[in-house]
mmCIF file of the N, C-alpha and C atoms, coordinates in Angstrom:
data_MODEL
# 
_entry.id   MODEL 
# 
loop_
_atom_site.group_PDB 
_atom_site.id 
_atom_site.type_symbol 
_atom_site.label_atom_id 
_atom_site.label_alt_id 
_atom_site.label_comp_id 
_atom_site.label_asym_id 
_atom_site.label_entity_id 
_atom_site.label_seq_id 
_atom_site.pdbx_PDB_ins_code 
_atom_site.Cartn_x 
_atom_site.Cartn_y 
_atom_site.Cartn_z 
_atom_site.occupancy 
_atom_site.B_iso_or_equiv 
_atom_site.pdbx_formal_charge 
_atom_site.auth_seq_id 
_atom_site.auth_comp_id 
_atom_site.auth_asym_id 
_atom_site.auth_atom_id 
_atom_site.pdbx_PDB_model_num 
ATOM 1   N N  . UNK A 1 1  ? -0.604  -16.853 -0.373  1.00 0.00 ? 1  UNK A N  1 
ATOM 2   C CA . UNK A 1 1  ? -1.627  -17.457 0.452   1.00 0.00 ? 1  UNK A CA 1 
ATOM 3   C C  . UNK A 1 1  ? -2.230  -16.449 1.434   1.00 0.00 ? 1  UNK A C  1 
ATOM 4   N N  . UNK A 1 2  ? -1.341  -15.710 1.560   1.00 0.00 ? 2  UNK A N  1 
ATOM 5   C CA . UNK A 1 2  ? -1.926  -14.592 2.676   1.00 0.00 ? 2  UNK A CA 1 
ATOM 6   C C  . UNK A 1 2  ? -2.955  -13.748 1.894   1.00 0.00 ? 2  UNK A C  1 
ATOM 7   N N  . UNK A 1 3  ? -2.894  -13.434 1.376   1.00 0.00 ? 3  UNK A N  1 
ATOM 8   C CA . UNK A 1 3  ? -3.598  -12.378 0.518   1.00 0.00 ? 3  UNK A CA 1 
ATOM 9   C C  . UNK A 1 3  ? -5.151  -12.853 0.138   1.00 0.00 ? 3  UNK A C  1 
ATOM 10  N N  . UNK A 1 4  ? -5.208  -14.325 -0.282  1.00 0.00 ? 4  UNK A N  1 
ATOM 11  C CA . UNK A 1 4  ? -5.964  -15.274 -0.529  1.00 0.00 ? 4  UNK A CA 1 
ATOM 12  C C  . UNK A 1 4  ? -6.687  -14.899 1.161   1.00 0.00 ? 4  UNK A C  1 
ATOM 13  N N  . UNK A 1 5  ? -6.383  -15.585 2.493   1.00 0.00 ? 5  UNK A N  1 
ATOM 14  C CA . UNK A 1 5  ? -7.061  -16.038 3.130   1.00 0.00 ? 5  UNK A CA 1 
ATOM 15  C C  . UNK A 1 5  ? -7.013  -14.402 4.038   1.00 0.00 ? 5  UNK A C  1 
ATOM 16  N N  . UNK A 1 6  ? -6.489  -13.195 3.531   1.00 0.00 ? 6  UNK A N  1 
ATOM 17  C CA . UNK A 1 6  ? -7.160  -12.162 3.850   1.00 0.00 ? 6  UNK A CA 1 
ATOM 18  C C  . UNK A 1 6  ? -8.535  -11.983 3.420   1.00 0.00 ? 6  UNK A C  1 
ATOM 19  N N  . UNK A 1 7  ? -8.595  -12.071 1.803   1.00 0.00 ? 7  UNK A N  1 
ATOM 20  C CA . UNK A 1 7  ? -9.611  -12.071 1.287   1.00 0.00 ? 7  UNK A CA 1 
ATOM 21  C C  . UNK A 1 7  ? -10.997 -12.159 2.086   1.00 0.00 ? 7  UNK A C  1 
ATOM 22  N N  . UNK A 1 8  ? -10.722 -14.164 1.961   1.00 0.00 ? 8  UNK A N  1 
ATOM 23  C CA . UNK A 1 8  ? -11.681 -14.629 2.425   1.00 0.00 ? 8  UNK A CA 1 
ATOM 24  C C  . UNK A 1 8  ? -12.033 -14.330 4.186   1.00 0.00 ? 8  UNK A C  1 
ATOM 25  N N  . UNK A 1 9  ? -11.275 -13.819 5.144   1.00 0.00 ? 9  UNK A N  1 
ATOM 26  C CA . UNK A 1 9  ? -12.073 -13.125 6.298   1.00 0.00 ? 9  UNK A CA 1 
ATOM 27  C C  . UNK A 1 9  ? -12.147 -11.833 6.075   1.00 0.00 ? 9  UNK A C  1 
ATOM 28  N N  . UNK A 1 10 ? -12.340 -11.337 5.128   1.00 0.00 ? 10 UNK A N  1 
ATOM 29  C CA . UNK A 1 10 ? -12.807 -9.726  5.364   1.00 0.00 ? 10 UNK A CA 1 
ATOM 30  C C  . UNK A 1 10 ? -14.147 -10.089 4.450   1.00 0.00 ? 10 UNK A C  1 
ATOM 31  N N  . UNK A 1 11 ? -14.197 -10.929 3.724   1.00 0.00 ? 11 UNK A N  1 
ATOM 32  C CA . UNK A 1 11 ? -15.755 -11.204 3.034   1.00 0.00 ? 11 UNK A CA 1 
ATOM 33  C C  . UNK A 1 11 ? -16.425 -12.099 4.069   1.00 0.00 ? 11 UNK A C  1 
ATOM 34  N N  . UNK A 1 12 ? -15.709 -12.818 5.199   1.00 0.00 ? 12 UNK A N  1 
ATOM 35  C CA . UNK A 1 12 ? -16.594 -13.693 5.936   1.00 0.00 ? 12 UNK A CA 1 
ATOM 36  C C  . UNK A 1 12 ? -17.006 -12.849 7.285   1.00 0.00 ? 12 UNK A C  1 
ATOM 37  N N  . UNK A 1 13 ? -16.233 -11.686 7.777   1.00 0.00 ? 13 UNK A N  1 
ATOM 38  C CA . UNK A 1 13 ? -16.589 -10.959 8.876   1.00 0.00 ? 13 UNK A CA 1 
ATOM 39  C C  . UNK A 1 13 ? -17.638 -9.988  8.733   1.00 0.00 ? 13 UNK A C  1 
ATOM 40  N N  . UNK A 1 14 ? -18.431 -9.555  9.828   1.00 0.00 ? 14 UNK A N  1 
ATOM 41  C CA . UNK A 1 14 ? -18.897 -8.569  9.936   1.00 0.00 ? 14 UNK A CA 1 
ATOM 42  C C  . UNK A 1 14 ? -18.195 -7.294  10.374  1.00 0.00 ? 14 UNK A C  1 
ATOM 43  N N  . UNK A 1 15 ? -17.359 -6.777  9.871   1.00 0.00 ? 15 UNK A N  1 
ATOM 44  C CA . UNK A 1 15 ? -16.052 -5.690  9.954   1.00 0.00 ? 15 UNK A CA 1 
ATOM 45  C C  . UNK A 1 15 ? -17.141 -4.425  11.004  1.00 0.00 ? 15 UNK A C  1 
ATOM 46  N N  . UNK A 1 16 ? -18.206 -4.353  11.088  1.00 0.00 ? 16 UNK A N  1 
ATOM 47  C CA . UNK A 1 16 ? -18.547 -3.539  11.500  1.00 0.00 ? 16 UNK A CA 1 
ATOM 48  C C  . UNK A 1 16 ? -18.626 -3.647  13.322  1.00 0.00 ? 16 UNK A C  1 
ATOM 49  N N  . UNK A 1 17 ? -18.954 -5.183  13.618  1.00 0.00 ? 17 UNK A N  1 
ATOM 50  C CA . UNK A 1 17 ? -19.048 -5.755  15.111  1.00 0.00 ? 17 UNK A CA 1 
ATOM 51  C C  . UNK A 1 17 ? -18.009 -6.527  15.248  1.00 0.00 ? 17 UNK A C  1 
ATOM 52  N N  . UNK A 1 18 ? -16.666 -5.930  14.647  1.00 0.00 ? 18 UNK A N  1 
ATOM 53  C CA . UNK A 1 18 ? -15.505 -7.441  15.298  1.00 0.00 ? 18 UNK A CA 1 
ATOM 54  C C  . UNK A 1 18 ? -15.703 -7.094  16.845  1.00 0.00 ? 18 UNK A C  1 
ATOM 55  N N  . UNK A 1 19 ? -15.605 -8.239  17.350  1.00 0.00 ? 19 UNK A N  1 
ATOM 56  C CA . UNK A 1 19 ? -14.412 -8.337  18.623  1.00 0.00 ? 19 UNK A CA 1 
ATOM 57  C C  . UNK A 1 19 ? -13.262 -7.696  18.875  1.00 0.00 ? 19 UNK A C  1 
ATOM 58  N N  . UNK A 1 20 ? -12.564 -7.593  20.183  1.00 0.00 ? 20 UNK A N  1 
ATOM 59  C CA . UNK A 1 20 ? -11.500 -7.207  20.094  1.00 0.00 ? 20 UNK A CA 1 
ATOM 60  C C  . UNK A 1 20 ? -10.257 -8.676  19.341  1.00 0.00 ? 20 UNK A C  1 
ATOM 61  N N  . UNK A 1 21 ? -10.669 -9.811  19.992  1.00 0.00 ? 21 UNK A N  1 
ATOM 62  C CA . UNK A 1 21 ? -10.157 -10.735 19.672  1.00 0.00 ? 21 UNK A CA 1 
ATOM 63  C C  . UNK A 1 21 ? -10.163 -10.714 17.777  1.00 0.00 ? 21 UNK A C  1 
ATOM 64  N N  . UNK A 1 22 ? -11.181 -10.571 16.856  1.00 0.00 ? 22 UNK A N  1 
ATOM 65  C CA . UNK A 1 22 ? -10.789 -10.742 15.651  1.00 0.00 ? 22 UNK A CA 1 
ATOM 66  C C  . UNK A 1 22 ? -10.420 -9.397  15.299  1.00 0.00 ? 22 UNK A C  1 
ATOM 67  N N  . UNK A 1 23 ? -10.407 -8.238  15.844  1.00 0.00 ? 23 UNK A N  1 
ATOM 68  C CA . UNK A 1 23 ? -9.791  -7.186  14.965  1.00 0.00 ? 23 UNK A CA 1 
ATOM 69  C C  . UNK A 1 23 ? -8.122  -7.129  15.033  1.00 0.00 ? 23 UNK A C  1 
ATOM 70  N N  . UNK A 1 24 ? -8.151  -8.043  16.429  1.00 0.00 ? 24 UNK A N  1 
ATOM 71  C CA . UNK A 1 24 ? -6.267  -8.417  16.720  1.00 0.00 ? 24 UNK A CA 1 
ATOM 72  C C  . UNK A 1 24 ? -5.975  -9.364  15.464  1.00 0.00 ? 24 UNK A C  1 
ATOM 73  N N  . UNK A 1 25 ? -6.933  -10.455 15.207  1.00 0.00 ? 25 UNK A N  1 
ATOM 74  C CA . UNK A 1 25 ? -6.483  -11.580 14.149  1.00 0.00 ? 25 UNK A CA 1 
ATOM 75  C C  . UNK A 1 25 ? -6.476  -10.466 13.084  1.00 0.00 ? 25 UNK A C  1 
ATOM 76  N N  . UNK A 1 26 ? -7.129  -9.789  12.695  1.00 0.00 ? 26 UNK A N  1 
ATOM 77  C CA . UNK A 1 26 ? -7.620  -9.148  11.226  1.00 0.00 ? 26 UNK A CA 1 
ATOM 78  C C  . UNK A 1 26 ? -6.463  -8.503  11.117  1.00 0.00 ? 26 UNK A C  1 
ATOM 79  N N  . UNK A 1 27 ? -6.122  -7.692  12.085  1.00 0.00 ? 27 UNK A N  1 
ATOM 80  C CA . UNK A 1 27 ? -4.761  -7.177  12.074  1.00 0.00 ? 27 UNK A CA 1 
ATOM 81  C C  . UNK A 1 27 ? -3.347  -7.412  11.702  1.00 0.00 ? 27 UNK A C  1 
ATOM 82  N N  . UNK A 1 28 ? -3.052  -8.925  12.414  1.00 0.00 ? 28 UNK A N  1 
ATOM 83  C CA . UNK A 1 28 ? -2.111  -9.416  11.944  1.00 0.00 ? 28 UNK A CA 1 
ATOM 84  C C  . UNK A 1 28 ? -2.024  -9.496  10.222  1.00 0.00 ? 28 UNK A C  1 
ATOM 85  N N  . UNK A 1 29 ? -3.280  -10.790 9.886   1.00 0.00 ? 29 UNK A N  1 
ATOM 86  C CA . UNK A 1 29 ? -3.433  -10.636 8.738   1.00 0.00 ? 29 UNK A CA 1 
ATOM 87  C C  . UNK A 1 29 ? -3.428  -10.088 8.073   1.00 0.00 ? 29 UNK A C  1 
ATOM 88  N N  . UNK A 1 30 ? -3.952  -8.596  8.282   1.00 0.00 ? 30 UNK A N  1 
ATOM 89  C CA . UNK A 1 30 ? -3.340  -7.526  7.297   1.00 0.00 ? 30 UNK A CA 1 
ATOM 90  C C  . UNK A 1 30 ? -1.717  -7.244  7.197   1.00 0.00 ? 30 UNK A C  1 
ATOM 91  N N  . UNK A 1 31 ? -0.862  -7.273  8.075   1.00 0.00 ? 31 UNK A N  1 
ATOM 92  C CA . UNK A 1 31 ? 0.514   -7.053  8.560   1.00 0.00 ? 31 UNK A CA 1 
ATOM 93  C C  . UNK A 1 31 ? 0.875   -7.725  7.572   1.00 0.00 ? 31 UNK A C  1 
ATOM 94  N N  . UNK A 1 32 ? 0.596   -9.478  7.842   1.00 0.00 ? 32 UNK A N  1 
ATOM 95  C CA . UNK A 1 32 ? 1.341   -10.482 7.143   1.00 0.00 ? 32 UNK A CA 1 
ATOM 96  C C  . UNK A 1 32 ? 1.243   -10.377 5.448   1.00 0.00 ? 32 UNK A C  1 
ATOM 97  N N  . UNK A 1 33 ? -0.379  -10.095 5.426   1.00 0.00 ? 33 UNK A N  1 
ATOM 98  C CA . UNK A 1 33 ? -0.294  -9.721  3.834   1.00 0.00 ? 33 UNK A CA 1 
ATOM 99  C C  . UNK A 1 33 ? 0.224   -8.322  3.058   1.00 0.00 ? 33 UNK A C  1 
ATOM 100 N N  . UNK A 1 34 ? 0.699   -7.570  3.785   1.00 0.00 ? 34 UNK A N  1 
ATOM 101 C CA . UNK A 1 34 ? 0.766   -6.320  3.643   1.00 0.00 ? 34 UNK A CA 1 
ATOM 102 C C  . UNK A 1 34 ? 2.416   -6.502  3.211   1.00 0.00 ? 34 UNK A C  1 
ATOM 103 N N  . UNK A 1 35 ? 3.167   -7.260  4.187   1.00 0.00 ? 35 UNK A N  1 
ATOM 104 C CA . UNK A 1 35 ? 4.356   -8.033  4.372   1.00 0.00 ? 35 UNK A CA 1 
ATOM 105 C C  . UNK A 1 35 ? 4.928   -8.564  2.840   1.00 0.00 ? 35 UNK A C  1 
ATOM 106 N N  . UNK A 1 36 ? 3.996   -9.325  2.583   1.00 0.00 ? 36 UNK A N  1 
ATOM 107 C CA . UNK A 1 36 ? 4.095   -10.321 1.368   1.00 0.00 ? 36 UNK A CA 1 
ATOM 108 C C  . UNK A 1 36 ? 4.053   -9.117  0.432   1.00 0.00 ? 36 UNK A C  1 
ATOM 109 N N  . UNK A 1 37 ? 3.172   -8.571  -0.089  1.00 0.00 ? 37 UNK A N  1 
ATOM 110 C CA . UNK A 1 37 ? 2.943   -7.245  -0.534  1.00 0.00 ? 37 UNK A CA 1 
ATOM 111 C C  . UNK A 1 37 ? 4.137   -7.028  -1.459  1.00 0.00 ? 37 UNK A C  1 
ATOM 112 N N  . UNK A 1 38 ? 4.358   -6.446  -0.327  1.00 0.00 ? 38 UNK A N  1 
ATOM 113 C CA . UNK A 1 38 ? 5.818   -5.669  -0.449  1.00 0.00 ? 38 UNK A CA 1 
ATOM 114 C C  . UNK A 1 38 ? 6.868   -6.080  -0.770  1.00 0.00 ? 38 UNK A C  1 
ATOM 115 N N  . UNK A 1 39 ? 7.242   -7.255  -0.149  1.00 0.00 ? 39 UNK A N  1 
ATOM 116 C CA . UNK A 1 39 ? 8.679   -8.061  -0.495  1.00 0.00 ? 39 UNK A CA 1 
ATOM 117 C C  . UNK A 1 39 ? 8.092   -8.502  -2.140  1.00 0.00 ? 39 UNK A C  1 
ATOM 118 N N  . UNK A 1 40 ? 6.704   -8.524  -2.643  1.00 0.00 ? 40 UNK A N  1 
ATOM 119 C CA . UNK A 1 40 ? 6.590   -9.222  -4.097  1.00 0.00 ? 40 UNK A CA 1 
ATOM 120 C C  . UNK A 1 40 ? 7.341   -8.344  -4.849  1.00 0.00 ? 40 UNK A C  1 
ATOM 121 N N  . UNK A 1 41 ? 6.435   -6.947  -4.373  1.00 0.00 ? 41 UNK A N  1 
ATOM 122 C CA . UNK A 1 41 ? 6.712   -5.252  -5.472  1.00 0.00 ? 41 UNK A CA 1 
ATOM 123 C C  . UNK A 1 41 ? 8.028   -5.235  -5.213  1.00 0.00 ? 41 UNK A C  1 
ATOM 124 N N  . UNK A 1 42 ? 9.073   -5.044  -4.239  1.00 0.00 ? 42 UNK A N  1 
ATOM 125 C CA . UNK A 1 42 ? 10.721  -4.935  -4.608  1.00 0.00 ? 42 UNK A CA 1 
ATOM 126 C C  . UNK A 1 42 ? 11.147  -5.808  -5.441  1.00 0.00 ? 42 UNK A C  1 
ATOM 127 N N  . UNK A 1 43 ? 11.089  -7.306  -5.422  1.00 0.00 ? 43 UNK A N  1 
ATOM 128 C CA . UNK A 1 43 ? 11.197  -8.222  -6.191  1.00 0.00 ? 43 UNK A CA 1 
ATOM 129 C C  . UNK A 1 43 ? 10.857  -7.889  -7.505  1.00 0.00 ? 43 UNK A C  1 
ATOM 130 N N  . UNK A 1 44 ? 10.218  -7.195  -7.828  1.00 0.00 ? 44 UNK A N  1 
ATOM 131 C CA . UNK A 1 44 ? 9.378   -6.637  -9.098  1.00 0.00 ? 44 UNK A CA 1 
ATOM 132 C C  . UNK A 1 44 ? 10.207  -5.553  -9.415  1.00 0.00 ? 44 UNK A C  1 
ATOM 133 N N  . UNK A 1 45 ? 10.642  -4.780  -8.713  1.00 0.00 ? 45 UNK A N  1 
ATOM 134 C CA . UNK A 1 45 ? 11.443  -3.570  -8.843  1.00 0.00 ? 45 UNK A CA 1 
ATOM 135 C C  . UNK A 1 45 ? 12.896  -4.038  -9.182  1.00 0.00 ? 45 UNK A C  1 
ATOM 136 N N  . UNK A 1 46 ? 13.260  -4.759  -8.310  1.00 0.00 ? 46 UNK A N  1 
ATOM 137 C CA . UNK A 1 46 ? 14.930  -5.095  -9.021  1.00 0.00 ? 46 UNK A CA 1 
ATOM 138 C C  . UNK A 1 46 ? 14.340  -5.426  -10.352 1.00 0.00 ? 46 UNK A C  1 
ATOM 139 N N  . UNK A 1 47 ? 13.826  -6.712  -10.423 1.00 0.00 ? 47 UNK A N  1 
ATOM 140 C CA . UNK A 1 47 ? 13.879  -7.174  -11.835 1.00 0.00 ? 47 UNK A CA 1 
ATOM 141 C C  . UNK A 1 47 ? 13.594  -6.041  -12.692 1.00 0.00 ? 47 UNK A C  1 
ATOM 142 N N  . UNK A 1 48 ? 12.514  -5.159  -12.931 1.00 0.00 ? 48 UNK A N  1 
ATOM 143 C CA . UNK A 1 48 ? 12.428  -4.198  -13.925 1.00 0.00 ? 48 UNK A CA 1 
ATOM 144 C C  . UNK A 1 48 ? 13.380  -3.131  -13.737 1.00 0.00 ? 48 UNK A C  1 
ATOM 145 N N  . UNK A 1 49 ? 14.350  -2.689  -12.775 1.00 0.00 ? 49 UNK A N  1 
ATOM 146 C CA . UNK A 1 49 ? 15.061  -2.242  -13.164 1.00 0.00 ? 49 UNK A CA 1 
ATOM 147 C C  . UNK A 1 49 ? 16.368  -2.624  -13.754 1.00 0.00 ? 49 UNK A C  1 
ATOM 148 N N  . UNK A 1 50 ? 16.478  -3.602  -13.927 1.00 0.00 ? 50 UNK A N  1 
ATOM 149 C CA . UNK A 1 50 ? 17.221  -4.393  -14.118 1.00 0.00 ? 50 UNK A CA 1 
ATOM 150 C C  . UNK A 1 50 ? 16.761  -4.819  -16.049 1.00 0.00 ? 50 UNK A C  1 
ATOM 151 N N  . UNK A 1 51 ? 16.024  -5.414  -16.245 1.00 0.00 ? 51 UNK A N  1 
ATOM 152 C CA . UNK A 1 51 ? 15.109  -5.379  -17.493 1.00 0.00 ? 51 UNK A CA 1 
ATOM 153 C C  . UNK A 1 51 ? 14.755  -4.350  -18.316 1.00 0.00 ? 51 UNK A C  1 
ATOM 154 N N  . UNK A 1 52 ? 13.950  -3.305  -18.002 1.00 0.00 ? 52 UNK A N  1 
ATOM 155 C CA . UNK A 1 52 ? 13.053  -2.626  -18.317 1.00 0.00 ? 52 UNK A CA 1 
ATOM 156 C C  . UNK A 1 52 ? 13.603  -0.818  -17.517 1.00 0.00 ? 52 UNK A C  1 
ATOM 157 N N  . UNK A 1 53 ? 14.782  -0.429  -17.940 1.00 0.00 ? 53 UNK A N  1 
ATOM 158 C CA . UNK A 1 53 ? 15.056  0.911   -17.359 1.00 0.00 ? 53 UNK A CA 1 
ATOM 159 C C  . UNK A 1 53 ? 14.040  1.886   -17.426 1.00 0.00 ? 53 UNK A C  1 
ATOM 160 N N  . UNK A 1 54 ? 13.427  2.129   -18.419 1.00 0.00 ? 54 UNK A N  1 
ATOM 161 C CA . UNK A 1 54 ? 12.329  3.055   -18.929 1.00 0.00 ? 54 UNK A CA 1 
ATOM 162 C C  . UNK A 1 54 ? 11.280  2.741   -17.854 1.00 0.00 ? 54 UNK A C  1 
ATOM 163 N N  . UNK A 1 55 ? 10.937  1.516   -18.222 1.00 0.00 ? 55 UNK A N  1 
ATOM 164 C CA . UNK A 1 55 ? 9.944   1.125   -17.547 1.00 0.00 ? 55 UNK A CA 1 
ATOM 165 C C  . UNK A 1 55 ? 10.149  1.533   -15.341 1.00 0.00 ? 55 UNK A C  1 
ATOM 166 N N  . UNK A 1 56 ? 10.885  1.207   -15.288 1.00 0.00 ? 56 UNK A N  1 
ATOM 167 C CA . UNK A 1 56 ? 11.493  1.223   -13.931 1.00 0.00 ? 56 UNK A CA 1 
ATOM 168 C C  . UNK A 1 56 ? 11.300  2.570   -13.439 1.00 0.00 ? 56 UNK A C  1 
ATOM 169 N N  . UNK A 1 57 ? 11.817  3.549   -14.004 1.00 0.00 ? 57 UNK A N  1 
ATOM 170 C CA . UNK A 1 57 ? 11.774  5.472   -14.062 1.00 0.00 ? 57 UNK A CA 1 
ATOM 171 C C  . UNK A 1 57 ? 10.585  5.878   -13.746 1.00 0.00 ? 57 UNK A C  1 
ATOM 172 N N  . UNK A 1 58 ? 9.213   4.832   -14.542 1.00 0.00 ? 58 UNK A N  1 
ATOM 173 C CA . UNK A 1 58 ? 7.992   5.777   -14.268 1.00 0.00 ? 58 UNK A CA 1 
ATOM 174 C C  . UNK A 1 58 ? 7.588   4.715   -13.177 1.00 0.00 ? 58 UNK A C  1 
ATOM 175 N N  . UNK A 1 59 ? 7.718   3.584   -12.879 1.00 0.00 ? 59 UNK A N  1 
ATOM 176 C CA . UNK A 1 59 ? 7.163   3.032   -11.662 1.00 0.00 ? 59 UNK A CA 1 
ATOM 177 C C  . UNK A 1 59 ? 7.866   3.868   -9.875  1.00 0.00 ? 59 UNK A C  1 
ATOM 178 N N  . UNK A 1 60 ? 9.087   4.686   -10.465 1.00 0.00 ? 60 UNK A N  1 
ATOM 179 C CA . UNK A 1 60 ? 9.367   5.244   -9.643  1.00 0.00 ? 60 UNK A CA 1 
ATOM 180 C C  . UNK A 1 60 ? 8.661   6.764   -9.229  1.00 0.00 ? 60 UNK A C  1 
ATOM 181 N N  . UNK A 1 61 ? 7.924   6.420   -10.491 1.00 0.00 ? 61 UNK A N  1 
ATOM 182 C CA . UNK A 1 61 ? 7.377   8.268   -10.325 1.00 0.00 ? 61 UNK A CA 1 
ATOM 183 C C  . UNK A 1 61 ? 5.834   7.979   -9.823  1.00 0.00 ? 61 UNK A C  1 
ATOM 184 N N  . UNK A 1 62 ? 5.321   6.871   -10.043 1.00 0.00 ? 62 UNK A N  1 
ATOM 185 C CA . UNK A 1 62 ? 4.184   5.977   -9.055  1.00 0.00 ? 62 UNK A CA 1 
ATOM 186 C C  . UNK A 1 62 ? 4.550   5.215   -8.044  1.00 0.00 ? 62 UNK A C  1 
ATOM 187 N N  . UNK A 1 63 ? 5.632   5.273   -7.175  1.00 0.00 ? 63 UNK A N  1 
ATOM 188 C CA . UNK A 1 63 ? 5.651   4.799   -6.296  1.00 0.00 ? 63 UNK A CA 1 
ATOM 189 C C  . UNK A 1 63 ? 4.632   4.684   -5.288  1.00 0.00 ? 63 UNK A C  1 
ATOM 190 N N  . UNK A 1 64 ? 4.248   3.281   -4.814  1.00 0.00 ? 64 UNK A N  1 
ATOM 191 C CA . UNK A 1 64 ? 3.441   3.745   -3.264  1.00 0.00 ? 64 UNK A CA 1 
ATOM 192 C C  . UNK A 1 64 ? 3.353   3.841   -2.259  1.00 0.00 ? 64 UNK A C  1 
ATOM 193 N N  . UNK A 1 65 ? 4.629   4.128   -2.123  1.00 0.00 ? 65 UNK A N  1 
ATOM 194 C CA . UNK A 1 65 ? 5.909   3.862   -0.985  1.00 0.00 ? 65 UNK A CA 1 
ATOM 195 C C  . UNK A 1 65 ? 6.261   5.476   -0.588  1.00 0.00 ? 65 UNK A C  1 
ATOM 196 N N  . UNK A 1 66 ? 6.137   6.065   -1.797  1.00 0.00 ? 66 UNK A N  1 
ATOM 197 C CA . UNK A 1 66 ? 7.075   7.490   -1.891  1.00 0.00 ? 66 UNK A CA 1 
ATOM 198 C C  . UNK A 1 66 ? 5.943   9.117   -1.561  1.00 0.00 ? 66 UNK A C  1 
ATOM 199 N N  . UNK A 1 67 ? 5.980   9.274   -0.449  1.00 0.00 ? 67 UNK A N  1 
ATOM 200 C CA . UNK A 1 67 ? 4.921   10.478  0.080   1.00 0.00 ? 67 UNK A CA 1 
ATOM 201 C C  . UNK A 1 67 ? 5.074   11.800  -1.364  1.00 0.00 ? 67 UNK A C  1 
ATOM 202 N N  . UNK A 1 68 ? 5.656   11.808  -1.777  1.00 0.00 ? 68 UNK A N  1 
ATOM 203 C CA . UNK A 1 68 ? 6.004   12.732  -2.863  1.00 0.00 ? 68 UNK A CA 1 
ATOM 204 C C  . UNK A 1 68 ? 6.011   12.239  -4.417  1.00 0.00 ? 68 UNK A C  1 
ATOM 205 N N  . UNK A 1 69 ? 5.820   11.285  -4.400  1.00 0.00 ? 69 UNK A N  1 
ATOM 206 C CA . UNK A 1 69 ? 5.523   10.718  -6.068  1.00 0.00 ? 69 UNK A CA 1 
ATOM 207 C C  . UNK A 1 69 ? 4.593   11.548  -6.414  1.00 0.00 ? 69 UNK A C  1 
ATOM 208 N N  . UNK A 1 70 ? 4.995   11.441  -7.726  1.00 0.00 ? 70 UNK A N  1 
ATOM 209 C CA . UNK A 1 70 ? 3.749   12.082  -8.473  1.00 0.00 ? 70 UNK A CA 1 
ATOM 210 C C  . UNK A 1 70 ? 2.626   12.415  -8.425  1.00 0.00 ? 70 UNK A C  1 
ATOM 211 N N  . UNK A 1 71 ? 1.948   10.666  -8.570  1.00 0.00 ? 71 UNK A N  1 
ATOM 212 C CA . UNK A 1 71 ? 0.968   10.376  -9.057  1.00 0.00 ? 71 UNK A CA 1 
ATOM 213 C C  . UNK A 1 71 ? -0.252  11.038  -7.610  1.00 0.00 ? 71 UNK A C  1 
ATOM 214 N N  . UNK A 1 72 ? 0.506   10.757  -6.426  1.00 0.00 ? 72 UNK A N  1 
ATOM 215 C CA . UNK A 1 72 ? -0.110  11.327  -5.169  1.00 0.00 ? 72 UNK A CA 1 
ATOM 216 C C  . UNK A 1 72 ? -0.580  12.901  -5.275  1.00 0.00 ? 72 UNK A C  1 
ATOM 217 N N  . UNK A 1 73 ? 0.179   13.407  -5.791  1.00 0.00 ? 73 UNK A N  1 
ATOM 218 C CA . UNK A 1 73 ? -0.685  15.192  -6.662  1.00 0.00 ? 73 UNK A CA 1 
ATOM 219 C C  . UNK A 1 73 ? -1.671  14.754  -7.238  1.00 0.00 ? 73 UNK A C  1 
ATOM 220 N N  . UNK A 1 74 ? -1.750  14.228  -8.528  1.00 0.00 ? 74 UNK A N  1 
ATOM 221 C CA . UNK A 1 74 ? -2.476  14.034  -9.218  1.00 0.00 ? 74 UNK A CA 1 
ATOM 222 C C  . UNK A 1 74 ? -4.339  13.485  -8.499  1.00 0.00 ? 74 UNK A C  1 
ATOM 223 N N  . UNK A 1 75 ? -3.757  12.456  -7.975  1.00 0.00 ? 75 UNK A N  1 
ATOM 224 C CA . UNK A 1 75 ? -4.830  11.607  -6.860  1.00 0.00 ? 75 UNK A CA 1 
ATOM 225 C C  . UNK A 1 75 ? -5.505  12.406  -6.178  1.00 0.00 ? 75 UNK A C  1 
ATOM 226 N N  . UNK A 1 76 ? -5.039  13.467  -5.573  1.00 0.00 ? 76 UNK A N  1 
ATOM 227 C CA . UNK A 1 76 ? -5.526  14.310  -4.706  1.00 0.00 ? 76 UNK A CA 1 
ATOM 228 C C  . UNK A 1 76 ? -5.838  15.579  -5.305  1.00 0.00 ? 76 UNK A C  1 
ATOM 229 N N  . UNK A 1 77 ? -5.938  15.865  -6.626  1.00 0.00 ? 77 UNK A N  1 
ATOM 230 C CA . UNK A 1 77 ? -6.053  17.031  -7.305  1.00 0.00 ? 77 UNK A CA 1 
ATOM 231 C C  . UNK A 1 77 ? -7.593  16.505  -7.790  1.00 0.00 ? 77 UNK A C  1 
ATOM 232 N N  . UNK A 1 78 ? -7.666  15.398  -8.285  1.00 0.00 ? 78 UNK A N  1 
ATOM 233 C CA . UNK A 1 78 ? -9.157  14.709  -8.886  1.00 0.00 ? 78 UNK A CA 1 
ATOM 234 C C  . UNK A 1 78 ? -9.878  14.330  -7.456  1.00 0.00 ? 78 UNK A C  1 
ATOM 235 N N  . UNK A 1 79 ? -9.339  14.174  -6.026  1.00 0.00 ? 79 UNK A N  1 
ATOM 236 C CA . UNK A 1 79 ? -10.090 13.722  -4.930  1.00 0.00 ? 79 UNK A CA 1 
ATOM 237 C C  . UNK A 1 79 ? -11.171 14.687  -4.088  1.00 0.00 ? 79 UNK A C  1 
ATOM 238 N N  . UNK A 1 80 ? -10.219 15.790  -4.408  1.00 0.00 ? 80 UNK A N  1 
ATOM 239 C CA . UNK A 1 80 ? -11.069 17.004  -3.950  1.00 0.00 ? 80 UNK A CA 1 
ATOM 240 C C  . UNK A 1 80 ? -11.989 17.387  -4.341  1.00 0.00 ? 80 UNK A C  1 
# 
């Protein structure tokens, strides 16, 4: 639900003139969905490692958690 009603105030704001008052709300909301986020992807992570070993190995090598994963070379090798 969070993620949902992030959505819908970052398509209903003018992000460019918040308030201080909605960039505090916007904030949270990001926290809370950011929150949810995360507790989904571990949840996701036991189970595939748990399931899916192979599979598990390269989600570790894309981590987006991990300042040194891989894929973060890569990202920044095509960004430049």
């Amino acid at each position: 639900m969070s993620i949902f009603h992030m959505t819908e105030e970052l398509a209903a704001r003018n992000l460019v003139n918040l308030s201080q008052e909605d960039k505090s709300h916007t904030k949270k909301d990001l926290e809370r969905a950011y929150n949810h986020l995360t507790h989904q992807w571990l949840s996701y992570m036991y189970y595939t490692r748990e399931h899916y070993p192979y599979f598990f190995l390269f989600a570790m090598q894309t981590n987006p958690f991990d300042e040194n994963a891989a894929w973060l070379d890569k990202w920044y090798e095509t960004a430049v």
